[in-house]
C-alpha positions as CSV (number, residue, x, y, z in Angstrom):
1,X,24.1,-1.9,42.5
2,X,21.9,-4.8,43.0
3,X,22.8,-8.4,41.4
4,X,20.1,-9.5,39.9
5,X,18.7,-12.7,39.1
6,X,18.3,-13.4,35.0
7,X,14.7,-13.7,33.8
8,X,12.6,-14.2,30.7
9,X,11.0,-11.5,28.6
10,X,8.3,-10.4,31.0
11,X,11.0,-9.3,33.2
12,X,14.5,-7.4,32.5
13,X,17.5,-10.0,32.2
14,X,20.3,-9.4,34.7
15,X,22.8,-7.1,34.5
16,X,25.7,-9.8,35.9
17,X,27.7,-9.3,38.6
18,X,31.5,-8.8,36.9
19,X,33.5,-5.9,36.2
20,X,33.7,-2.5,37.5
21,X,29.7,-0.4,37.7
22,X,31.2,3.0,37.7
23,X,28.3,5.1,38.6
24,X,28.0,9.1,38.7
25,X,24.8,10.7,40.2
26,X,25.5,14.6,40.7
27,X,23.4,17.0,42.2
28,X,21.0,19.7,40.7
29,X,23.7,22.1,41.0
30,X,26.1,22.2,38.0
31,X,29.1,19.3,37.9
32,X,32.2,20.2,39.3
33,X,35.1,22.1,36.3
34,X,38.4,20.7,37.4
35,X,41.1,22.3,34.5
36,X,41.9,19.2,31.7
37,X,45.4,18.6,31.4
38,X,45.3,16.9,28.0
39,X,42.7,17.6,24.8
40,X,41.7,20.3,22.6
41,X,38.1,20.9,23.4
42,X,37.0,24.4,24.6
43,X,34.0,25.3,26.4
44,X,31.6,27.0,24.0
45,X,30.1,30.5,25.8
46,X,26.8,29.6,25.6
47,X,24.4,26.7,24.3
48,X,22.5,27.3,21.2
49,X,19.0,28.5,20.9
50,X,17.5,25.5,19.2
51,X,13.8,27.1,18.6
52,X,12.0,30.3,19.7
53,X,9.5,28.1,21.8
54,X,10.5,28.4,25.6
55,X,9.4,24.4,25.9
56,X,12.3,23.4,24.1
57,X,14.8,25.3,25.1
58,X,18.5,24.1,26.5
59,X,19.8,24.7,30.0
60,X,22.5,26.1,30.5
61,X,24.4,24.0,33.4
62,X,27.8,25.4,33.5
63,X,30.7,23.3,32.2
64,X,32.3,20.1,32.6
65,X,35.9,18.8,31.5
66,X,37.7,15.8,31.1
67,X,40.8,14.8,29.1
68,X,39.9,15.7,25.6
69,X,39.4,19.4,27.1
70,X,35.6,21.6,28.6
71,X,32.6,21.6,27.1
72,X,29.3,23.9,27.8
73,X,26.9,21.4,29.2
74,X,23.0,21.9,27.5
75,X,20.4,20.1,28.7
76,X,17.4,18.8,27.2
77,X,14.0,19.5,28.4
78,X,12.5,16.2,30.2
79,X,9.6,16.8,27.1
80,X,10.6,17.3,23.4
81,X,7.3,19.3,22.5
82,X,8.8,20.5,19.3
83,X,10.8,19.5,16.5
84,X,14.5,20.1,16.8
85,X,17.7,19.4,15.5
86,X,20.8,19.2,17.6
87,X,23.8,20.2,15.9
88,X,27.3,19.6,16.2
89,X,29.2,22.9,17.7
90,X,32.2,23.1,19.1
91,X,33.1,23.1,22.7
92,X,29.1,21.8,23.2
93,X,27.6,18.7,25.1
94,X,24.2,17.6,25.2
95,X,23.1,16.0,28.6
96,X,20.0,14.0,29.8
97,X,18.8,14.8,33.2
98,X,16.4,11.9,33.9
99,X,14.2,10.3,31.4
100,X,14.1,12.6,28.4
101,X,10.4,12.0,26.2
102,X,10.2,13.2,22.7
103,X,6.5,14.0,22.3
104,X,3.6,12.6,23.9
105,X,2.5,8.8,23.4
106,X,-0.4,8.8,21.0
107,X,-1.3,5.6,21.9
108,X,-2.5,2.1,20.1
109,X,-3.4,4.2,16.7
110,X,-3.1,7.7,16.4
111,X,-5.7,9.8,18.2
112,X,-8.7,11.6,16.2
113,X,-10.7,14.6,17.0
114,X,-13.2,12.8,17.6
115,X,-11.8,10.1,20.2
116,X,-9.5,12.0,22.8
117,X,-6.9,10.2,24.0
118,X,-5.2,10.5,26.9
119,X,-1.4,10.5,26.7
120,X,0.6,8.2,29.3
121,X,3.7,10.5,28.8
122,X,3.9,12.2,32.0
123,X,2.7,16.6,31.6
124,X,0.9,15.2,28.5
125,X,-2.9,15.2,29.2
126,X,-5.4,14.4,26.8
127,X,-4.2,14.4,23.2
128,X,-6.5,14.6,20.0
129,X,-3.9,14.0,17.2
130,X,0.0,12.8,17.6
131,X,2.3,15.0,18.5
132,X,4.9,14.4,15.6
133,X,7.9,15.2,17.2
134,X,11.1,14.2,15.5
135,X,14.5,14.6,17.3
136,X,17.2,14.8,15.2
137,X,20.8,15.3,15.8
138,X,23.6,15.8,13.6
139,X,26.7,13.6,13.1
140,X,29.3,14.1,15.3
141,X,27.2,15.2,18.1
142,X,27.7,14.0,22.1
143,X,24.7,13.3,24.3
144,X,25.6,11.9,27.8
145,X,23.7,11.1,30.7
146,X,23.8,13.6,34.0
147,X,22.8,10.5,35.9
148,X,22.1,7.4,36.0
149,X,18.0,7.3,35.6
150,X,18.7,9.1,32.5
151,X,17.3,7.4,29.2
152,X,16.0,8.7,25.5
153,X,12.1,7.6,25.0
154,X,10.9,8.4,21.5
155,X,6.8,7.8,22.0
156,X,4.4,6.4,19.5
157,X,3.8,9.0,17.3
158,X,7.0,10.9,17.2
159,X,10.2,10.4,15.6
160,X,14.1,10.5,16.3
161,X,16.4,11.1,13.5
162,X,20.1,10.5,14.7
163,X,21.9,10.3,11.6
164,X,25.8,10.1,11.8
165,X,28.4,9.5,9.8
166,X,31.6,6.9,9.0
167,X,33.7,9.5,10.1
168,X,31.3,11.7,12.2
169,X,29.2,8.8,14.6
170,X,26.6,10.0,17.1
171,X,27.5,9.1,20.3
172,X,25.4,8.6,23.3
173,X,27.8,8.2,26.5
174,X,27.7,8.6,30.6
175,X,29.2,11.5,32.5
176,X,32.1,9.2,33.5
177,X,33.2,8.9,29.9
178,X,33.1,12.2,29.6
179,X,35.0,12.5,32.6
180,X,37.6,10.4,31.4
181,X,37.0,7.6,34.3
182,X,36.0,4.5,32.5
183,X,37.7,1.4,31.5
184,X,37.5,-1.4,29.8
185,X,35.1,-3.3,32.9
186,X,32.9,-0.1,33.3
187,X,29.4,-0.9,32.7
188,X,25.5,0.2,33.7
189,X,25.6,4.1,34.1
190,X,22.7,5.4,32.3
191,X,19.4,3.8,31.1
192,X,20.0,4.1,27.2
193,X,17.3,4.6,24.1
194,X,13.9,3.4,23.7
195,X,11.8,3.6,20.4
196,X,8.2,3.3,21.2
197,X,6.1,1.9,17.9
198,X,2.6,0.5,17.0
199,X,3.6,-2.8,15.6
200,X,2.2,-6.5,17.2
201,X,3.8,-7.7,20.8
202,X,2.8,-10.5,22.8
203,X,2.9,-11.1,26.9
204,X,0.3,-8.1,27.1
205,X,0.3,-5.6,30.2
206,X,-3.0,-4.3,28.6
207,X,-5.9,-5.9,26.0
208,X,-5.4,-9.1,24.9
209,X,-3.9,-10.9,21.8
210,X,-7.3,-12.4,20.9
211,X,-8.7,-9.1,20.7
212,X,-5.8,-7.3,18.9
213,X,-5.3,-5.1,21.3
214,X,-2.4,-6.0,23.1
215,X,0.0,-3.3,24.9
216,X,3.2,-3.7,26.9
217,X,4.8,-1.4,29.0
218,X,8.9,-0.5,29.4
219,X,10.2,-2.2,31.9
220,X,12.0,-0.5,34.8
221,X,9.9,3.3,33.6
222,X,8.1,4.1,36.8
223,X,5.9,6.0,34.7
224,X,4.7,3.8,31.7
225,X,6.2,4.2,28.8
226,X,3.4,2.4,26.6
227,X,4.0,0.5,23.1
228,X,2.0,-2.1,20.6
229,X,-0.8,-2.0,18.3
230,X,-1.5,-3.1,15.0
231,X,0.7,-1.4,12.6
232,X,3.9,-3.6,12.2
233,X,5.1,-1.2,9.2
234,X,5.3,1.9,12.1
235,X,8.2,4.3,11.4
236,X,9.8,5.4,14.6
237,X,12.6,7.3,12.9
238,X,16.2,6.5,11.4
239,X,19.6,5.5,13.7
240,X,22.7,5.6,12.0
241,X,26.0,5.6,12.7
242,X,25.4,6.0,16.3
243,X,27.1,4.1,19.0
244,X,25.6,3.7,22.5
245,X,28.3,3.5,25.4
246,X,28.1,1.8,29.2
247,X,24.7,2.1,29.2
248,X,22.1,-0.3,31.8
249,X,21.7,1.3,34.7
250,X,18.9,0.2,37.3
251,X,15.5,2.2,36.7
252,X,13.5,0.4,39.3
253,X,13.4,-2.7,41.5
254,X,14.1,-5.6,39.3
255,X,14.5,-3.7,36.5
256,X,16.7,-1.8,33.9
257,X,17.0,-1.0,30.4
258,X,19.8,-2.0,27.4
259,X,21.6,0.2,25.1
260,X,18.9,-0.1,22.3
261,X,15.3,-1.2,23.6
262,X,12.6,-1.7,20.6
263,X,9.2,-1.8,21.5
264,X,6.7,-2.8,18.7
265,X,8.5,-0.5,16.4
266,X,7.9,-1.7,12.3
267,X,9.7,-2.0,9.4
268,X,9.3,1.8,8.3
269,X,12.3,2.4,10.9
270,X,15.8,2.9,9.7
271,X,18.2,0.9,11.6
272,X,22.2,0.5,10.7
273,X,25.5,1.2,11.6
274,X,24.6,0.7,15.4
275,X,27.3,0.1,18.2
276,X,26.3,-1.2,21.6
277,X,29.2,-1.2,23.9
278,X,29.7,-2.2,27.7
279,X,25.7,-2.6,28.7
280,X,25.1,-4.0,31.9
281,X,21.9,-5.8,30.6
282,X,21.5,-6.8,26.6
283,X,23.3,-4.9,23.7
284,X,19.8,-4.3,21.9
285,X,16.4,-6.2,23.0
286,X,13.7,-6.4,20.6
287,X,10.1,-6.4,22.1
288,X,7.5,-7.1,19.6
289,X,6.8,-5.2,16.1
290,X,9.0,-6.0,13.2
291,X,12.7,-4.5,13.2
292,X,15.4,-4.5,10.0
293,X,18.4,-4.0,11.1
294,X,21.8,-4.1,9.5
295,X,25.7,-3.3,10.5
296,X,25.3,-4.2,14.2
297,X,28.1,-4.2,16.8
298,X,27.7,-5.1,20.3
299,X,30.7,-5.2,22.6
300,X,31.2,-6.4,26.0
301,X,27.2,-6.2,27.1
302,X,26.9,-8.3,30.3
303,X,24.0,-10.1,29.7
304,X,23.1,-11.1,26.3
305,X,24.5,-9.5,23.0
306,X,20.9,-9.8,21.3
307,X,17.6,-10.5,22.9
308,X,14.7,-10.8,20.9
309,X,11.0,-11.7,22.4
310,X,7.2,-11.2,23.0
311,X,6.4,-11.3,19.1
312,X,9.2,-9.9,17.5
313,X,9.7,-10.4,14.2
314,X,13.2,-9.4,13.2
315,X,15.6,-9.4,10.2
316,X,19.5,-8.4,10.9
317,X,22.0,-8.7,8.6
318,X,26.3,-8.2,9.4
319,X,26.1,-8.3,12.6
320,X,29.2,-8.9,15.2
321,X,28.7,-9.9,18.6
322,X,32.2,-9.8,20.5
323,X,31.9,-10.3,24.9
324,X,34.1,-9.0,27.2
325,X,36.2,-11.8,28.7
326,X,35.4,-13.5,32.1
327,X,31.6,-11.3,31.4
328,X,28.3,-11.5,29.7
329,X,25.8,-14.5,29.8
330,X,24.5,-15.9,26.7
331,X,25.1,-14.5,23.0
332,X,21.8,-14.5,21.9
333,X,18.6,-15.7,23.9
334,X,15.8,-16.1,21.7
335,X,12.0,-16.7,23.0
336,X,8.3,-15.5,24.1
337,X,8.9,-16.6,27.9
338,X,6.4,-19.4,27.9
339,X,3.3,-17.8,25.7
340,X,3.5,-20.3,23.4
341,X,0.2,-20.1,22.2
342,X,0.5,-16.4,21.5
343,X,0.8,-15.1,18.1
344,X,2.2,-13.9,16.6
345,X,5.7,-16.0,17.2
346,X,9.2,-14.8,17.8
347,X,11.3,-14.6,14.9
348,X,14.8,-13.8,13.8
349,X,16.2,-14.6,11.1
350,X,20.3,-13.3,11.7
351,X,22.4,-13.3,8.4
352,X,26.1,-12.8,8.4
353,X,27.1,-12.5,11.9
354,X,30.3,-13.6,13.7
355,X,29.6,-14.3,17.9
356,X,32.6,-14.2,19.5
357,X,32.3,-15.6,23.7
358,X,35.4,-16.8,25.2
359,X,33.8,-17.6,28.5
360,X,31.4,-19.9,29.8
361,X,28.4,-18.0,30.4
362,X,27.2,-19.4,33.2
363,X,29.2,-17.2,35.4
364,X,26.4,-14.4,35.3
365,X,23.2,-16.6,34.6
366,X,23.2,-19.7,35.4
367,X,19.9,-19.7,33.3
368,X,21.0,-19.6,30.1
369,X,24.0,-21.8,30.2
370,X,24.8,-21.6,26.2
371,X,26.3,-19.4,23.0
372,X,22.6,-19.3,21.8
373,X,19.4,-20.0,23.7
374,X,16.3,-20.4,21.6
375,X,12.9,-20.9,23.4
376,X,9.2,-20.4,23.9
377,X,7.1,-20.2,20.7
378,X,10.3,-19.0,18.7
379,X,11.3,-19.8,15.4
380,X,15.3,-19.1,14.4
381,X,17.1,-18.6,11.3
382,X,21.0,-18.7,10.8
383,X,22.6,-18.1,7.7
384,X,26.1,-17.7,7.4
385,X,27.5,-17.2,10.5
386,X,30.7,-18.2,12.8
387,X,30.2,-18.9,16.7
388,X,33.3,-19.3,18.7
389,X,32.5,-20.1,22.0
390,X,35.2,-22.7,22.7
391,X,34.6,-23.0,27.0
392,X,30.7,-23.4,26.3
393,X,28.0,-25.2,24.6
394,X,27.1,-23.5,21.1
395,X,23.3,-24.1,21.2
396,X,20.6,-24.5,24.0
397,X,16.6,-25.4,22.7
398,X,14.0,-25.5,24.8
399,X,11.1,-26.9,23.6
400,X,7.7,-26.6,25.0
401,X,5.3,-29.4,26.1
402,X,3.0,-29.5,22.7
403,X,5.7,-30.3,20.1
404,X,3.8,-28.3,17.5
405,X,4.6,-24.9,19.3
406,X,8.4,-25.3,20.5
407,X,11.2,-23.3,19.5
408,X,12.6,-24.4,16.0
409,X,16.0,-23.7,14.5
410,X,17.1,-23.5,10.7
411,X,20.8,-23.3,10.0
412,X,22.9,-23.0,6.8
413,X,26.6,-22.6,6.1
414,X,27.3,-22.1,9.9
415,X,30.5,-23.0,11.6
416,X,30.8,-23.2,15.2
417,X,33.7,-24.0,17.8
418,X,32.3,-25.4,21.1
419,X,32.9,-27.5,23.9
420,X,32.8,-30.6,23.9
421,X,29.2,-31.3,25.1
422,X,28.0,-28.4,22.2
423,X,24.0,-28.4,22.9
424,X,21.6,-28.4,25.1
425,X,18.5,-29.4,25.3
426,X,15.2,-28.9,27.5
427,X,12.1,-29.9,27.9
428,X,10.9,-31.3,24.3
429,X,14.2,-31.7,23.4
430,X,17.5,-33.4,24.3
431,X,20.7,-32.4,23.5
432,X,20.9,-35.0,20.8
433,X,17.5,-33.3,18.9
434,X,19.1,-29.9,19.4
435,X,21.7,-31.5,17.4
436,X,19.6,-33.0,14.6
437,X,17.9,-29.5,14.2
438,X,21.5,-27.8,14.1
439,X,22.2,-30.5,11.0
440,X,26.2,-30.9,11.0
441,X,27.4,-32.0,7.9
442,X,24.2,-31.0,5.9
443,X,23.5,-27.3,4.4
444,X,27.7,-26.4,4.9
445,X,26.7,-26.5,8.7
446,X,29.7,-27.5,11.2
447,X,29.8,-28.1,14.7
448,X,33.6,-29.1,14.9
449,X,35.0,-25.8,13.2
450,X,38.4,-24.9,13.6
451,X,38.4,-21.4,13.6
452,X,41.0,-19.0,12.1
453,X,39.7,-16.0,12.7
454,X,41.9,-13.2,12.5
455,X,42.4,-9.6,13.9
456,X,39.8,-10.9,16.5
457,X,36.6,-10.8,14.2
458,X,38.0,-11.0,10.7
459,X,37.4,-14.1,9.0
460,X,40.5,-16.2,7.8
461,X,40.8,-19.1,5.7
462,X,38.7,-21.5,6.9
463,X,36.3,-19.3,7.0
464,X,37.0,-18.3,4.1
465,X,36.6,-21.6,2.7
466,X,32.8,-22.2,4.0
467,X,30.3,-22.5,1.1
468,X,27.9,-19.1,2.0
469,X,24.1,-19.9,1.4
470,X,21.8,-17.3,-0.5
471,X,20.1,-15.6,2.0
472,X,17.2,-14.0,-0.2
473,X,14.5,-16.3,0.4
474,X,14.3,-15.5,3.6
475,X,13.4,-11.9,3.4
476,X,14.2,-9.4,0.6
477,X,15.5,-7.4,3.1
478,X,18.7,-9.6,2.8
479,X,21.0,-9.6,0.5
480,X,23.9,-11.7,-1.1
481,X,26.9,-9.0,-1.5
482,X,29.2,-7.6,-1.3
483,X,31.2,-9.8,-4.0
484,X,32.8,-12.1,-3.0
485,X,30.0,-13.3,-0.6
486,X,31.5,-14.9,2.2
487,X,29.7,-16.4,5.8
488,X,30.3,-14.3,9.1
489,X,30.5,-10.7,9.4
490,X,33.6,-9.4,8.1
491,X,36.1,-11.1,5.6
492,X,38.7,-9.7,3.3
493,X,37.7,-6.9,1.6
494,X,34.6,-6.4,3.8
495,X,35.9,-5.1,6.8
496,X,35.9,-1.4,6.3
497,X,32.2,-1.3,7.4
498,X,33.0,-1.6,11.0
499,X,35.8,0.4,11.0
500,X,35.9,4.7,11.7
501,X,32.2,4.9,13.4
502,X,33.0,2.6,16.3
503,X,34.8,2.6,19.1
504,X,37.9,0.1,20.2
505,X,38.5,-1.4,23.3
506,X,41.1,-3.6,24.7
507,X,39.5,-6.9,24.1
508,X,37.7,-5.7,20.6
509,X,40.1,-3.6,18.5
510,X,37.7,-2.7,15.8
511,X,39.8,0.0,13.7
512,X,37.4,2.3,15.2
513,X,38.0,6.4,15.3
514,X,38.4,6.2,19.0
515,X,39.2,4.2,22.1
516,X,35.6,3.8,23.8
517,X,36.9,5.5,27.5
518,X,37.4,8.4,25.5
519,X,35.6,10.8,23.4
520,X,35.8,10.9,20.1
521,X,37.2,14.4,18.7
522,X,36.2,15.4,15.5
């Protein structure tokens, strides 16, 4: 595994250089069947026919086992030509063998009969409509990766629909979870999913932002995996209840993915209940489009909890970032890599979210060198939220050379624990600006919180004691509930909602339905 060096948004951010990269690449012939000595799980006889069309048919690769029991391994098709549903059967695993595409990319807008288009999904050719795939999978389902080039792309034009449950997630994992050989440092062994949209992105591979018609391209996918256009209300689908495990593996030189990448997808996609755990780069990035997301987890992801650049315009509400300790770089880094005069700007507004970093983070990237780095042409929003990052500074703002296109930051009613230098800042700003934007002692904001969180993430009562601002007026996306409305992501009588779909791990005990170096039996 190569250590590489952290970089801005037209490049993937490094995947760090601590804990244990447990890699498994097999061959074409079917994984080894030692005999489990623990678990319940049998192998199923066969996998299921999911259509009658021979292009979307499962492979039948023999079994594997691990210490919940055997399973029948079925394998999708590299291309999803159809719509399918995956259900949940017993004794039955679904596994990616290399990048997996659902449907053909249909390109900037959808192709007409009367303008072909030619696809940039590979065994596509020349499309004259979209494709219209959806992939959906029922709760409680498996997918793992056969290797570690393996990924999910859902192309413009098609659809996934992974719906799970509170009791029944979706999990997407690596053979070596399955196997029963991760641990709480195991990181990086498969690429992870990508929703591909039609919504605005900046830093253009293709076209231009002048023109509107500015495309970018996934990073690390030897063959391009396309997205942008003009629709930033683009539906890519609905996740739910799905949690996405040890994911970030290197696809090319230079260059991997996250556990969630969004490329220009629009607010017509359904995104909640979503668990990132143990990815060697970020826990989600967000290129471009406009993304709503709410009930996010991240866990232990090595470089940044949440990324967000290139145009993206993004709402997420309860979310809970928790690193592993000793691991990860920043919490959040924020920005459009230097196109400040691009439009349109990076945005997030993040409402009721508790960052939890007990490191410094320059011990992976020396780069980013705070809790939160906000920069390049982006403009930041916190509302109710706790950082406790007490070995680090809290906030890092780099503003660029024409004061009226830096970064810019809004707080209200958040509390932070820091060291004791707090901020940085670069470029158009000093530490002492970044700490006049911050605003401690105005709008409930504090800087020299003393936390009392409890049961890791759980507010306690300091916390508790924080007057919340009304987050409405920044989107009606957001909203003030449940009663009693409290700052941070979880307080008495609203933790439930990360509980039973997650996963736990040894330094984030989330009262979740499994222990994440195991699979979940349901």
């Amino acid at each position: 595994m190569l250590a590489l060096a952290g970089c801005g948004a037209d490049d993937i951010a490094s995947p760090g250089t601590g804990g244990d990269v447990n890699i498994t690449i097999p061959p074409a012939a079917p994984a080894p069947t030692p005999t489990p000595t623990t678990g319940t799980s049998v192998a199923a006889g066969a996998c299921p026919t999911l259509t009658n069309d021979a292009s979307v048919m499962l492979t039948d690769r023999g079994t594997i086992s691990g210490p919940t029991g055997s399973y029948r391994i079925c394998e999708l098709p590299s291309l999803v030509t159809r719509s399918v549903t995956l259900p949940k059967l017993a004794g039955v695993l679904y596994a990616l063998n290399g990048r997996v595409d659902v449907g053909c990319d249909g390109g900037f807008s959808a192709p007409t009969a009367g303008a072909p288009h030619a696809s940039t999904t590979v065994g596509c050719g020349t499309l004259t409509a979209d494709t219209n795939v959806t992939l959906s999978i029922d709760p409680g389902v498996v997918i793992y990766a056969r290797t570690g080039q393996s990924w999910l792309a859902v192309n413009r034009g098609n659809k996934i629909n992974a719906v799970g449950t509170a009791t029944a997630p979706i999990v997407f994992t690596s053979q070596d979870n399955v196997a029963g050989l991760n641990t709480d440092n195991s990181i990086g062994q498969w690429g992870g999913v990508v929703l591909l949209g039609r919504g605005r992105v900046t830093d253009c591979a293709v076209g231009t932002v002048a023109s509107g018609t500015c495309e970018r391209d996934t990073e690390g996918a030897v063959n391009l995996a396309r997205f942008g256009g003009a629709d930033d209300s683009y539906n890519a689908g609905r996740m739910s209840y799905v949690q996405l495990r040890y994911s970030g593996f290197v696809l090319s030189a230079n260059a991997e993915l996250q556990a969630l990448t969004t490329g220009a997808i629009g607010t017509g996609t359904t995104l909640d209940h979503i668990q990132s755990h143990n990815s060697s780069d970020d826990g989600a990035e967000l290129f471009g489009g406009a993304v709503n997301m709410k009930y996010y987890v991240v866990t232990g992801a090595d470089d940044d909890s949440l990324d967000v650049d290139t145009g993206a315009r993004a709402n997420i509400q309860h979310a809970l970032m928790i690193q592993r300790p000793g691991q990860g770089d920043g919490l959040m880094e924020i920005d459009s890599n230097g196109r400040e005069s691009d439009t349109p700007r990076t945005r997030l507004n993040l409402v009721n979210f508790t960052a939890i970093q007990p490191q410094a983070s320059a011990n992976n990237d020396a780069g980013t060198r705070a809790a939160f780095h906000i920069r390049g042409n982006a403009d930041v929003a916190l509302y109710n939220g706790v950082v406790f990052s007490p070995n680090n500074e809290c906030i890092r703002l780099t503003g660029a050379a024409d004061t009226a296109l830096r970064a810019t930051l809004t707080a209200r009613s958040v509390v932070m624990t820091c060291n004791a230098a707090k901020y940085i800042g670069d470029g158009s700003y000093t530490a002492a600006s970044a700490a006049s934007a911050f605003g401690s002692g105005a709008n409930n904001n504090n800087d020299a919180f003393t936390s009392t969180l409890t049961m890791t993430f759980v507010n306690g009562a300091n916390e508790d004691a924080v007057v919340p601002t009304d987050p409405t007026g920044l989107s009606s996306f957001f909203a003030a509930s449940p009663s009693p409305y409290r700052i941070g992501a979880a307080w008495g009588g609203n933790t439930a909602w990360a509980a039973g779909w997650t996963c736990n791990s040894g330094y984030a005990p989330l009262g979740g339905g499994s222990n994440c170096t195991s699979l979940p039996v349901i």
